[in-house]
C-alpha positions in Angstrom: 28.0 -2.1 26.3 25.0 -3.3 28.9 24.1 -6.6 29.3 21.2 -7.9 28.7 18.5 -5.2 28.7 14.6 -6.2 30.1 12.1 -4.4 28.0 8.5 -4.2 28.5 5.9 -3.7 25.8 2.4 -2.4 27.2 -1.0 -3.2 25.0 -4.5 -3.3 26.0 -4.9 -6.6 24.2 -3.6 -9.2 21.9 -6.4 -8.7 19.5 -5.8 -9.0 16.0 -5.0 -5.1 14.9 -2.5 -3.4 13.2 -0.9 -1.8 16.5 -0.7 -5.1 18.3 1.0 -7.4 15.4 3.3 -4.4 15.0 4.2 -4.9 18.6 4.1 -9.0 18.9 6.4 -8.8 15.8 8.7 -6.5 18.0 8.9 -8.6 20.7 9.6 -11.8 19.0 12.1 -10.7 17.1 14.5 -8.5 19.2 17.7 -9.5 19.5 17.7 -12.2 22.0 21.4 -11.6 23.2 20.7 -8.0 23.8 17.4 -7.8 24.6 15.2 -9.8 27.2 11.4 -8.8 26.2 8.1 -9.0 28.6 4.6 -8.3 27.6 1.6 -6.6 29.9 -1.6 -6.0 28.7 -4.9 -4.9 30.3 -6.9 -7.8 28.8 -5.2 -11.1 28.3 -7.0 -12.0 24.9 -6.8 -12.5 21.5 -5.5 -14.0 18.7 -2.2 -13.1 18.8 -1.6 -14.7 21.8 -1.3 -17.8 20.5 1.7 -16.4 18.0 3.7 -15.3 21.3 6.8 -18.0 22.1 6.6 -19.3 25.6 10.1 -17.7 26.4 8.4 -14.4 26.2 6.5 -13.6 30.1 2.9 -12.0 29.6 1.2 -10.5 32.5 -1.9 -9.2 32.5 -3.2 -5.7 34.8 -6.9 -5.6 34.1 -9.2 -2.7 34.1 -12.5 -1.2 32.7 -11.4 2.7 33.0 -8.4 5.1 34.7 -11.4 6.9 37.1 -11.4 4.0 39.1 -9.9 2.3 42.8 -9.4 -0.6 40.6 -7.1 0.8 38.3 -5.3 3.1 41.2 -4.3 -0.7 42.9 -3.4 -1.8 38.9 -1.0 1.2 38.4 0.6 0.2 41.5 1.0 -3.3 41.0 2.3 -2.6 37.7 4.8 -0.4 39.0 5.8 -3.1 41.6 6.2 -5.7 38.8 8.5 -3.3 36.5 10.8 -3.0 40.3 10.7 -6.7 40.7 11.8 -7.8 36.6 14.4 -5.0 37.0 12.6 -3.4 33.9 15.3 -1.7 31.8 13.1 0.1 29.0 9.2 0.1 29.3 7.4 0.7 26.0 4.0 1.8 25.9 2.2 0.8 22.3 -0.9 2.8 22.3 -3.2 5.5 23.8 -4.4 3.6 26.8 -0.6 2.1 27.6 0.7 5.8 27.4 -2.4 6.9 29.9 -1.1 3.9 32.0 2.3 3.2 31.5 4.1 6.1 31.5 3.6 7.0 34.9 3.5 3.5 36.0 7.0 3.4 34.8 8.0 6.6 36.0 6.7 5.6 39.4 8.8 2.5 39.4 12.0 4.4 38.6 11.8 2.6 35.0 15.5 4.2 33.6 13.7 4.2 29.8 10.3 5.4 29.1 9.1 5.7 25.3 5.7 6.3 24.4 4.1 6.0 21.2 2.1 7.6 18.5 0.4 5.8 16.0 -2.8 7.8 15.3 -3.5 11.0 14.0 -6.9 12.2 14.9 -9.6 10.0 14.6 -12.6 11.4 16.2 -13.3 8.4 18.5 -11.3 9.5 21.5 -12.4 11.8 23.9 -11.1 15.0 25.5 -10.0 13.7 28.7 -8.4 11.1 27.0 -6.5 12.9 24.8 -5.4 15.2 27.9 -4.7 12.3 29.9 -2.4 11.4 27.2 -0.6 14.4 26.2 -0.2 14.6 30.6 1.4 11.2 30.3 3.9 11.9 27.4 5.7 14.4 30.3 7.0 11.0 31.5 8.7 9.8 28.7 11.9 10.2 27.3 11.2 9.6 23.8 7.9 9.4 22.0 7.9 7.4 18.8 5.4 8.5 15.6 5.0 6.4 13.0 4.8 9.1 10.2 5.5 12.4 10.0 2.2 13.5 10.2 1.9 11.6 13.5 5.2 13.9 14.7 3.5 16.8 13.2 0.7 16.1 15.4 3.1 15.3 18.6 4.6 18.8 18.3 1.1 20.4 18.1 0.0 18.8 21.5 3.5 20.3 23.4 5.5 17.0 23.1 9.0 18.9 22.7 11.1 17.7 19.1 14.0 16.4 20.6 11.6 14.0 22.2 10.2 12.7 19.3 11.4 9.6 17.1 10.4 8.4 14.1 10.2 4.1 13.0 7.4 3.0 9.7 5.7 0.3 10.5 7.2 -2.8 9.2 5.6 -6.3 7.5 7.1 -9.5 6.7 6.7 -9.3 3.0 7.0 -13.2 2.6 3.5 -13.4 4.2 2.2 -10.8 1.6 3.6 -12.5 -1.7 2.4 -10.8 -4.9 -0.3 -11.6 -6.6 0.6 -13.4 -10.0 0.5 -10.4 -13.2 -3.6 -9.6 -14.1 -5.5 -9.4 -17.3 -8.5 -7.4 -16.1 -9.0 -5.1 -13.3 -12.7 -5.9 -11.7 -12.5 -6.9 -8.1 -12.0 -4.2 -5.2 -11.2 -4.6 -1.8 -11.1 -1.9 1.1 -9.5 -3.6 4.1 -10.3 -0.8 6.9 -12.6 -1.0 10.4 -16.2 0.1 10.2 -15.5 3.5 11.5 -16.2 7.1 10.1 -12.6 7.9 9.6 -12.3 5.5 7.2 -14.6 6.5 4.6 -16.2 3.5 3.0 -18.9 6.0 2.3 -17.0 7.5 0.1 -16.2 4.4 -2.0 -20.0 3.2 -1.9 -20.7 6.6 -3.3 -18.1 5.9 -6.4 -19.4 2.5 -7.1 -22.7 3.7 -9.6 -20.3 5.7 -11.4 -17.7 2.9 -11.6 -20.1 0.5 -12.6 -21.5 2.6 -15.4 -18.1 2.3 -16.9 -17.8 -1.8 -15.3 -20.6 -3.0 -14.3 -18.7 -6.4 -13.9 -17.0 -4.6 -10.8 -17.3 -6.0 -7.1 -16.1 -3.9 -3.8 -15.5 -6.6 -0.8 -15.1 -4.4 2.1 -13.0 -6.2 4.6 -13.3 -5.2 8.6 -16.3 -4.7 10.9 -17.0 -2.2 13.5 -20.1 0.4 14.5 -20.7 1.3 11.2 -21.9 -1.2 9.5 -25.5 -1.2 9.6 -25.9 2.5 7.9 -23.1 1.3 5.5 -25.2 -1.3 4.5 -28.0 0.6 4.3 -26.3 3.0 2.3 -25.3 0.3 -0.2 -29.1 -0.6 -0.5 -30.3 3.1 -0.9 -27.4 3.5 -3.9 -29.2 0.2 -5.3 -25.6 -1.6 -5.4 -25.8 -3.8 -2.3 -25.6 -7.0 -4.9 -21.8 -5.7 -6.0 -20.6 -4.7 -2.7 -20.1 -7.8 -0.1 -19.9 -7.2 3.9 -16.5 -9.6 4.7 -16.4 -9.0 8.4 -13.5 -9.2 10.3 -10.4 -11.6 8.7 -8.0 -12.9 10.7 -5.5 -13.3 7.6 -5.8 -11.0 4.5 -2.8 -11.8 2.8 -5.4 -14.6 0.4 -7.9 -12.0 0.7 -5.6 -9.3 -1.1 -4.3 -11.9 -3.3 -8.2 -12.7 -4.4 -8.8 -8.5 -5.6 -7.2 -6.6 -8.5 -7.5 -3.2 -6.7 -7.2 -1.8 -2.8 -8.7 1.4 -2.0 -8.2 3.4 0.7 -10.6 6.3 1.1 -9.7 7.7 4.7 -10.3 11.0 6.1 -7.4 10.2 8.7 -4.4 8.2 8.7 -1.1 8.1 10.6 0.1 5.2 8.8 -2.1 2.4 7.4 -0.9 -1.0 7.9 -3.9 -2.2 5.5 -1.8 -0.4 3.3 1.2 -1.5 2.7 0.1 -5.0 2.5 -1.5 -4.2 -0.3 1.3 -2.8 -1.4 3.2 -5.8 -0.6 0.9 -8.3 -2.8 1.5 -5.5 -5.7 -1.8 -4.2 -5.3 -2.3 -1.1 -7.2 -3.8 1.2 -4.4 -6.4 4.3 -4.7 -6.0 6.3 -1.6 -6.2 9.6 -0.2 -3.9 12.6 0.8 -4.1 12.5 4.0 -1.7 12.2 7.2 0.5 9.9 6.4 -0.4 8.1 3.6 1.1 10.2 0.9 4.6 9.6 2.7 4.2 5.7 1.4 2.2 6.7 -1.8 4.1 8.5 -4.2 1.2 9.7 -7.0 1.7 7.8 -10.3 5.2 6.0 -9.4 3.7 3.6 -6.6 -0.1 4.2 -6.4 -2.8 6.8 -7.0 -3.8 9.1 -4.7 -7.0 11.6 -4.5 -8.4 14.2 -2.1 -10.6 12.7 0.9 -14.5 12.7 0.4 -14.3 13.2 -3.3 -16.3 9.7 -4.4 -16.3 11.3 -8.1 -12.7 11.9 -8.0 -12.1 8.5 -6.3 -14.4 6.9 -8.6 -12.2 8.9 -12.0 -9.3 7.5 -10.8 -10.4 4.0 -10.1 -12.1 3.7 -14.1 -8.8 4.8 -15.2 -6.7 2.1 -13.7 -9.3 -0.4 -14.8 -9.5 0.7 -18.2 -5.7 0.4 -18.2 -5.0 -3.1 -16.6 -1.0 -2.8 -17.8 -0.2 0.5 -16.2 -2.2 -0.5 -12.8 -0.2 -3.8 -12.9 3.2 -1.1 -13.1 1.9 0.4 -10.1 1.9 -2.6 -8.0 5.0 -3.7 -8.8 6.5 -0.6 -8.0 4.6 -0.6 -4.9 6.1 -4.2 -3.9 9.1 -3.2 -4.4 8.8 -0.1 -1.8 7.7 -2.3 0.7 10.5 -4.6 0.4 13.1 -1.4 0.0 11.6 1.0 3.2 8.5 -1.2 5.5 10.6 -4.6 6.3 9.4 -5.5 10.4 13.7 -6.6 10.3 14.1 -2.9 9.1 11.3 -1.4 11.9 13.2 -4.1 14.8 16.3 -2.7 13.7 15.6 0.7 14.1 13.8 0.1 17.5 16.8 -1.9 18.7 19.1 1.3 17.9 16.5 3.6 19.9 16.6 0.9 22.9 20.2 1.1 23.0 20.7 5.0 22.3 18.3 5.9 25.5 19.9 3.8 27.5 22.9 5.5 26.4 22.0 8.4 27.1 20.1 8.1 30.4 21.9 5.2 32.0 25.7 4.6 31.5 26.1 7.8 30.0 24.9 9.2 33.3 27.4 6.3 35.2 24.1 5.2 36.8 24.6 1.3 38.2 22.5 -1.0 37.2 19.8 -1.9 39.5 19.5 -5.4 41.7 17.1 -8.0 39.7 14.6 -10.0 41.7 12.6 -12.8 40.1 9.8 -11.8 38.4 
């Protein structure tokens, strides 16, 4: 058995996002005895940062965009650093980090290289960026999805299946503790970014119809991002901008989830929501759609609803019947709770990334009878 393995994690930032808690998690929690954990980032910001224990190094290789002398000089230094920690295992956490790190780590004879996949399609990346990306995914050993729909997608862009992993996301379900058992079912909540993907126009198009049937109902959509202004001008053209309130960004929905009887999740593209399955984890009931990876965490009827994507009188059906019922959308939450706890623990998602860790080194290191390299100080 190695000693103590040094593994990098590569984000762009320390923002507060689904991606980079999943990752900060990760790193916190590894095995401390087996595992000695760095961070690099492009930007050196954000939130998170401040949830990051001083025993963990973060260093930071800034740049604006690949097509640049800047970020030529960055890939090298990067590669210089991963030579002088002795990196073990670099893992690269999103779309930018597997442009970057990938071959910064195969240019720095990194012995692990994993990649990761935790978007579908969205729409909001470009051609050469998805190129760049698939090019990049040549230099890893193992590419990890997050769903099957993100593997499905992996496969389609060449990445070979014997390269391809699969680990949920995880949550710590004591920072998502159900909501106590509810009497009416009036309050909404979307927790999503303000993007097209997403479809919150989809839900502001079931809201007349829902309040024909409730008109106590409110829809708190929680997130910013570049849609917002026709959103909201939406809201006033459907005359239902006084029921629908603009939350902006939140730093902590856990009391925000506990606050709403309902979470819907309209999306046109998903690999795997973490808005999700903290909703899921307060015993939400959820209304979402059947699309990439969501229906692999929502089972219809047993754990949540689901309906087809930009349908808002289909949506809009399903969310009157689970009002009109308040004991069988309670049921639903539970069982959804109870899911979380059973399948989308972060112990259960370190675990499994711990096992990977340990099985490539296997497999490319002291399988091989390779020697482990000198270390230099960082």
């Amino acid at each position: 058995m190695p000693e103590c393995l040094d593994v990098v994690l590569l984000l762009t930032s320390f923002d507060v996002g689904g991606t980079e808690r999943q990752m900060v998690e990760l790193a916190k929690r590894l095995d401390q005895s087996r595992f000695r954990p760095y961070l690099a980032c492009f930007h050196q910001r954000g939130r998170l940062l401040d949830e990051i224990p001083a025993r963990i190094p973060v260093r930071a290789f800034p740049i604006t965009g690949f097509a640049t002398p800047r970020a030529i000089g960055q890939l090298g230094a990067f590669a210089a650093w991963c030579r002088s920690i002795g990196a073990d295992i670099v893992h690269t956490c999103d779309l930018y980090g597997n442009i970057f790190g990938l071959p910064g780590a195969a240019l720095a004879g990194v012995p692990v290289r994993i990649g990761n996949r935790r978007e579908i399609l969205t729409g909001d990346k470009s051609r050469a960026q998805l190129t760049g990306q698939r090019l990049a995914y040549r230099a890893a050993h193992a590419v990890v999805a997050n769903s099957s729909a993100a593997r499905d997608q992996l496969e389609l862009e060449g990445v070979p299946p014997s390269r391809i992993r699969l680990i949920a996301n995880g949550l710590d379900p004591l920072r998502f503790t159900p909501a106590p058992p509810r009497t009416s079912v009036a309050r909404i909540v979307m927790v999503a970014n303000l993007r097209a993907e997403k479809g919150h126009d989809t839900l502001l198009g079931a809201v007349p119809r829902i309040l024909e049937r409730h008109p106590d109902a409110t829809v708190t959509l929680v997130g910013d991002g570049p849609r917002r202004e026709p959103l909201e001008l939406l809201a006033r053209a459907l005359g239902i901008a006084g029921r629908v309130r603009f939350a902006g960004e939140c730093h902590d929905v856990a009391p925000v989830l506990r606050d709403h009887d309902l979470f819907v999740l309209p999306s046109r593209s998903e690999a795997f929501p973490n808005a999700l399955i903290e909703a899921m984890a307060t015993a939400l009931p959820v209304v979402a759609t059947r699309v990439g990876g969501i229906p692999e965490v929502v089972r219809d009827g047993v754990n949540g609803r689901l309906v087809p994507p930009d349908d808002h009188n289909a949506l809009a059906d399903t969310v009157i019947a689970l009002m009109d019922d308040p004991a069988a959308a309670a049921a639903l939450g539970q069982a959804a709770r109870l899911d979380v706890e059973r399948h989308y623990t972060i112990d259960r998602m370190v675990e499994r990334f711990e096992r990977l860790y340990l099985a490539e080194i296997e497999t490319h290191v002291w399988n091989r009878g390779n020697r482990r390299h000198s270390r230099a100080a960082a």
